[in-house]
MARBA-3410 file (N, C-alpha, C, O; in Angstrom, 1 decimal):
103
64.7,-34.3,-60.9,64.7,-35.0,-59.7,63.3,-35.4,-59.2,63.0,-36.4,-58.7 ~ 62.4,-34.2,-59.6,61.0,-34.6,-59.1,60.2,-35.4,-60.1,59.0,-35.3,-59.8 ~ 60.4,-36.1,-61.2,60.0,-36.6,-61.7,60.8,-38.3,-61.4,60.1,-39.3,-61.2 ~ 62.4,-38.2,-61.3,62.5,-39.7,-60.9,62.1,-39.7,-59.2,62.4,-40.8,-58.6 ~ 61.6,-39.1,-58.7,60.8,-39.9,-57.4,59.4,-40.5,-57.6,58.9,-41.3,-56.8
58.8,-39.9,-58.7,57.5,-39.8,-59.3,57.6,-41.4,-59.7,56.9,-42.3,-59.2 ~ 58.6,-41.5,-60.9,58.6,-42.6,-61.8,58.7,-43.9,-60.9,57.8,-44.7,-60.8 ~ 60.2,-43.7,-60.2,60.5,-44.6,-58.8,59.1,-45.0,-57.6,59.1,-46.0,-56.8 ~ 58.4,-44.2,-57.8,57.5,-44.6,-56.6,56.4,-45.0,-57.2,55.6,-45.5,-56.5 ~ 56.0,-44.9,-58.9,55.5,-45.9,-59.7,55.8,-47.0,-59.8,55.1,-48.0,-59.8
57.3,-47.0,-60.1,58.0,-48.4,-60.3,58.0,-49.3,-59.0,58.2,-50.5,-59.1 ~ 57.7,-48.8,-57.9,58.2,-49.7,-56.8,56.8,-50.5,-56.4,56.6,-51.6,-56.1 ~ 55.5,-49.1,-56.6,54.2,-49.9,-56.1,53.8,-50.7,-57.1,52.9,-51.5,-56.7 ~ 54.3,-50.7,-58.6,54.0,-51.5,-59.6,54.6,-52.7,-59.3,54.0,-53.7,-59.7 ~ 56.0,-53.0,-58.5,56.5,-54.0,-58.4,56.3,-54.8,-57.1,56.6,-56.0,-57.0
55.7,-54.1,-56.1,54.9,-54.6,-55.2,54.0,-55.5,-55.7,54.2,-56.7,-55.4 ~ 52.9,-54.9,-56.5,52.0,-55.6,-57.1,51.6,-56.2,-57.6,50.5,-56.7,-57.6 ~ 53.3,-56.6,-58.8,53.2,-57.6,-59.0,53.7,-59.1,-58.3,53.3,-60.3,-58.5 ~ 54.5,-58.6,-57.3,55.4,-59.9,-56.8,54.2,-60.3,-55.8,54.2,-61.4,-55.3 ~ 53.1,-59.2,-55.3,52.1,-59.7,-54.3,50.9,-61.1,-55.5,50.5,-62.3,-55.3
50.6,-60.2,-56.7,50.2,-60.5,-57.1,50.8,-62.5,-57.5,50.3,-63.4,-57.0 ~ 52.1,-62.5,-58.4,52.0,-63.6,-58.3,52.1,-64.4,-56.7,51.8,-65.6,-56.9 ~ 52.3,-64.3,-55.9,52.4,-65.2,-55.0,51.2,-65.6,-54.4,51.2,-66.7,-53.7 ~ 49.8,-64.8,-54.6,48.6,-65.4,-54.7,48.0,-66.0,-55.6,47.0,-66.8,-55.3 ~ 48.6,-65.8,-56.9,48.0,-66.9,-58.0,48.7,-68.5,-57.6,48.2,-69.6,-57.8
50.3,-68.2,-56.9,51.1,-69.3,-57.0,50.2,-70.1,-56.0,49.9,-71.2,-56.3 ~ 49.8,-69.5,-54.5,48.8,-70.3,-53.7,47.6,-70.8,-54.3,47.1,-71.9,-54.1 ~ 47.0,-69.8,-55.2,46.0,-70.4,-55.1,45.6,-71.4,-56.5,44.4,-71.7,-56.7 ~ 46.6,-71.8,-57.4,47.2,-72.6,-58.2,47.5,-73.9,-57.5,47.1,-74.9,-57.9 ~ 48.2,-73.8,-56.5,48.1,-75.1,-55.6,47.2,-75.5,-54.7,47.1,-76.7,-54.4
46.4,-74.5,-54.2,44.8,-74.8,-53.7,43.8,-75.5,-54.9,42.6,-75.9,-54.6 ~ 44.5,-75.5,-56.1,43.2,-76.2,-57.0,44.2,-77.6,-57.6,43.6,-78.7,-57.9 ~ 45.5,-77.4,-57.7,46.0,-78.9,-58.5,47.0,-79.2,-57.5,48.1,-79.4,-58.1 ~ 47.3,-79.3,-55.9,48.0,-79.6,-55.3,48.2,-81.1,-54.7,47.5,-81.9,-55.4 ~ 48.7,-81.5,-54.1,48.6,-83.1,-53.4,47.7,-83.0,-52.5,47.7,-84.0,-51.9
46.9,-82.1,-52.1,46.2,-81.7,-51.2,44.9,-80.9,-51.5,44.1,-80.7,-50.6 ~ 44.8,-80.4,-52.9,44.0,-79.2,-53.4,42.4,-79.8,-53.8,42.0,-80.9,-53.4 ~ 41.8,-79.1,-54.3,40.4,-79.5,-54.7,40.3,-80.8,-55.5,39.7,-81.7,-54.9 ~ 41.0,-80.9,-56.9,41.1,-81.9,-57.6,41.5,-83.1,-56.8,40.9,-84.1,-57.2 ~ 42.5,-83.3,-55.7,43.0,-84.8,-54.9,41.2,-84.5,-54.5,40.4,-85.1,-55.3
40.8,-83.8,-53.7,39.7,-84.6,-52.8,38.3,-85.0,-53.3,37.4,-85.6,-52.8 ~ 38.5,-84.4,-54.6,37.4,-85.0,-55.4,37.3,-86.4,-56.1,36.4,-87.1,-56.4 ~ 39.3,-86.6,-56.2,39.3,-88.2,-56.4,39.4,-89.0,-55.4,39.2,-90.2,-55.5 ~ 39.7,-88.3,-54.0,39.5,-89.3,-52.9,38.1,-89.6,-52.4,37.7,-90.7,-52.0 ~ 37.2,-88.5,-52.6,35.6,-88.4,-52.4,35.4,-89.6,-53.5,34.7,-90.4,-52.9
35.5,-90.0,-54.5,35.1,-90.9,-55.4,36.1,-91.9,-54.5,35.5,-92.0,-53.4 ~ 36.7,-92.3,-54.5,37.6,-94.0,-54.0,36.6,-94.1,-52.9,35.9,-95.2,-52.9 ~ 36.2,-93.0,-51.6,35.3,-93.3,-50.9,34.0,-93.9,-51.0,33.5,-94.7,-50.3 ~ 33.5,-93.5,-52.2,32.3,-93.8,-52.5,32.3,-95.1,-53.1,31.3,-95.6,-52.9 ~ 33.1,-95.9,-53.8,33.7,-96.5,-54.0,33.6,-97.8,-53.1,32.9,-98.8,-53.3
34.5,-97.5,-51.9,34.6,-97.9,-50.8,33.4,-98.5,-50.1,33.1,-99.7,-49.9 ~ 32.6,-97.1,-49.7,31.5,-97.3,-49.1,30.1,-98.3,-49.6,29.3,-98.8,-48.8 ~ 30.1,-98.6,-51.1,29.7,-99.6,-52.0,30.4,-100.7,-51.7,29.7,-101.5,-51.1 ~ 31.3,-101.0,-51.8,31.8,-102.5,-51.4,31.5,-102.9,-49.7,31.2,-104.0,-49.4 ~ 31.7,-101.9,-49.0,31.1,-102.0,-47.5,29.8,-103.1,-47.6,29.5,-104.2,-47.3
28.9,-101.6,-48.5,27.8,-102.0,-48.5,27.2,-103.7,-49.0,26.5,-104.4,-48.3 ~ 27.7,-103.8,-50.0,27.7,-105.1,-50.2,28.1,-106.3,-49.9,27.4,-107.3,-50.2 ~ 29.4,-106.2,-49.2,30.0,-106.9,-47.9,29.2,-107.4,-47.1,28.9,-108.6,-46.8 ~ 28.6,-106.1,-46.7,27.9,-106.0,-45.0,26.1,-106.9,-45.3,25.3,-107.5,-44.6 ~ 26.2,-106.7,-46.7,24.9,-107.9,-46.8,25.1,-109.5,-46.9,24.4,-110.4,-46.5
26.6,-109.5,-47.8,27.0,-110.9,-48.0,26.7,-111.4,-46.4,25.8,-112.1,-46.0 ~ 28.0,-110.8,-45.6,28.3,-111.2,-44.3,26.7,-111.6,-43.5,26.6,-112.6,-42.7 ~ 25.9,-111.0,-43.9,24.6,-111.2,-43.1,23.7,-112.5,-43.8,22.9,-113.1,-43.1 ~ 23.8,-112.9,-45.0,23.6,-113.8,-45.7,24.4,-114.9,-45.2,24.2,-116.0,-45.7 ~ 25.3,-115.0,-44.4,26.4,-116.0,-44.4,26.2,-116.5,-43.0,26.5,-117.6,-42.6
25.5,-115.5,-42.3,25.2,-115.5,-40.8,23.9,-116.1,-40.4,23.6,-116.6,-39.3 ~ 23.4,-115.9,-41.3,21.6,-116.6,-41.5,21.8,-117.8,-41.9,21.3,-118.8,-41.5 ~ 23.0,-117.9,-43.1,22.8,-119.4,-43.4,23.4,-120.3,-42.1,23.0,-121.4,-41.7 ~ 24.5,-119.5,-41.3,25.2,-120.7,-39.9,24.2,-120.6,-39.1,24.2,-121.7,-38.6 ~ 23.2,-119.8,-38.6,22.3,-119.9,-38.1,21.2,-120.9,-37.9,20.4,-121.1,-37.0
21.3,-121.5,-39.1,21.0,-122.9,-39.5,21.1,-123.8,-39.1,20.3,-124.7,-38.7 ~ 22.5,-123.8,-39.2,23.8,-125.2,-38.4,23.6,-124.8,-37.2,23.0,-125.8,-36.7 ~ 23.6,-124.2,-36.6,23.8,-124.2,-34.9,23.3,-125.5,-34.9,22.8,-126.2,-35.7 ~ 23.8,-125.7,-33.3,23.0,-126.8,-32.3,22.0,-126.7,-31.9,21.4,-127.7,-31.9 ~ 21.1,-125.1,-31.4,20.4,-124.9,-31.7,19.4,-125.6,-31.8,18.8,-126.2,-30.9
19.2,-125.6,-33.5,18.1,-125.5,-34.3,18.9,-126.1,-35.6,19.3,-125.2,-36.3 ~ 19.2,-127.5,-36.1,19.4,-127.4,-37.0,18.8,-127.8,-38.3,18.3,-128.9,-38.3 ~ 18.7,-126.9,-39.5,18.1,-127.3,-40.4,18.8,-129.0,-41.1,20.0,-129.2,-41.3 ~ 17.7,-130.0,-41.2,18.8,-131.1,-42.0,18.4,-131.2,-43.3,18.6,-132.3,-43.8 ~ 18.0,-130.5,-44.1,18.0,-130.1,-45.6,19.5,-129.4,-46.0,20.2,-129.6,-47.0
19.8,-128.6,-44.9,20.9,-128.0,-45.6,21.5,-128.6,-44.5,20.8,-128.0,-43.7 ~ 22.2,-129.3,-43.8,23.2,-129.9,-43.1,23.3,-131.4,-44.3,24.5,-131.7,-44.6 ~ 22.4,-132.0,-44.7,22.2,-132.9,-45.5,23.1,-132.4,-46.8,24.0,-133.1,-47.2 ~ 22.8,-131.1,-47.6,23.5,-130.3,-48.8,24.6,-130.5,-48.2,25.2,-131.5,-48.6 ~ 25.5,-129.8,-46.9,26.4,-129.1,-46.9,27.4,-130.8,-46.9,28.4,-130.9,-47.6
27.1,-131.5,-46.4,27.5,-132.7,-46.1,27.7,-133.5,-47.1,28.4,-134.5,-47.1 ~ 27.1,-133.3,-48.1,27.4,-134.0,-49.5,28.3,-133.3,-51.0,28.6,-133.7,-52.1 ~ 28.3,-132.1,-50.2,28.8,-131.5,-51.2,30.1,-131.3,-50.6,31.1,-131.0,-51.3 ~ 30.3,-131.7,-49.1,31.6,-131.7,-48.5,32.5,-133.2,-48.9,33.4,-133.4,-49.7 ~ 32.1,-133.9,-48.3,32.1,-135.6,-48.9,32.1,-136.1,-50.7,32.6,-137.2,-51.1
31.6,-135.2,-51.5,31.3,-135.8,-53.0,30.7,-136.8,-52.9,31.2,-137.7,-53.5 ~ 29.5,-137.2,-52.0,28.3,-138.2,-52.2,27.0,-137.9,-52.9,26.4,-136.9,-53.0 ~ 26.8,-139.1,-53.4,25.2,-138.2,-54.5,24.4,-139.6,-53.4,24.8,-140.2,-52.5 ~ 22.9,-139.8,-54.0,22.3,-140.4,-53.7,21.9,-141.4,-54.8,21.8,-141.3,-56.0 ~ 21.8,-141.9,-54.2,20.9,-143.4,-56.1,19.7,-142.5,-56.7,19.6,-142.4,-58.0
18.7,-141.8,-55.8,17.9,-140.9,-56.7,18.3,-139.8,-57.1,17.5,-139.4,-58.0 ~ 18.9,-139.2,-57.1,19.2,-137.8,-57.1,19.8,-137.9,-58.4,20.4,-138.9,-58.7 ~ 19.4,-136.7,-59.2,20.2,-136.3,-60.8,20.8,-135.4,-60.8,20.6,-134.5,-60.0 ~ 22.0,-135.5,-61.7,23.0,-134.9,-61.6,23.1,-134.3,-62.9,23.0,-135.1,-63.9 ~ 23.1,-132.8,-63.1,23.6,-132.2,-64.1,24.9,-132.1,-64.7,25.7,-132.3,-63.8
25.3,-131.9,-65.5,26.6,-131.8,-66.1,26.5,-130.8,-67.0,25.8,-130.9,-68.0 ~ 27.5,-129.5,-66.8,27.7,-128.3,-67.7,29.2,-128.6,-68.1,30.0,-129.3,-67.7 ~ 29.0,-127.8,-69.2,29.9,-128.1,-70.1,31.4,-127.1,-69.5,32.4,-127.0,-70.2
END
């Protein structure tokens, strides 16, 4: 008798231990490969960076684009490049002007 309470109360804290045990491997198995876990935010931290590169590049185009209308205004207008934009809108050349041709 005093040995199966012995064995029994081995067997039970053993089986504690384990069912505690897996249920923190099982969390912490989805804390590393989950839809939510370490590995997602290391590939969302890259698409960001990503991201934040095309921003970046954007946000200079856009400023290059704003300097060149800057030009056009009423303003102030440049007529070198109102003269360009106007021939290249129209397809007019000039009698001096040479024209390249690529293949």
């Amino acid at each position: 008798m005093v040995i199966r309470r012995g064995v029994r109360s081995v067997l039970v804290t053993l089986a504690l231990y384990l069912v505690s045990g897996a249920v923190v491997s099982y969390f912490l198995f989805h804390a590393q490969h989950g839809a939510r876990g370490l590995e997602a935010r290391d590939t969302l931290q890259g698409t960001l960076r990503g991201m934040e590169a095309e921003l970046a590049a954007l946000t200079v185009e856009r400023k290059s684009w704003e300097q060149r209308l800057s030009l056009v205004r009423d303003e102030a207008v440049d007529r070198d490049l109102l003269e360009e934009m106007a021939r290249s809108t129209l397809g007019r050349v000039h009698k001096n002007d040479v024209i390249l041709m690529g293949r």
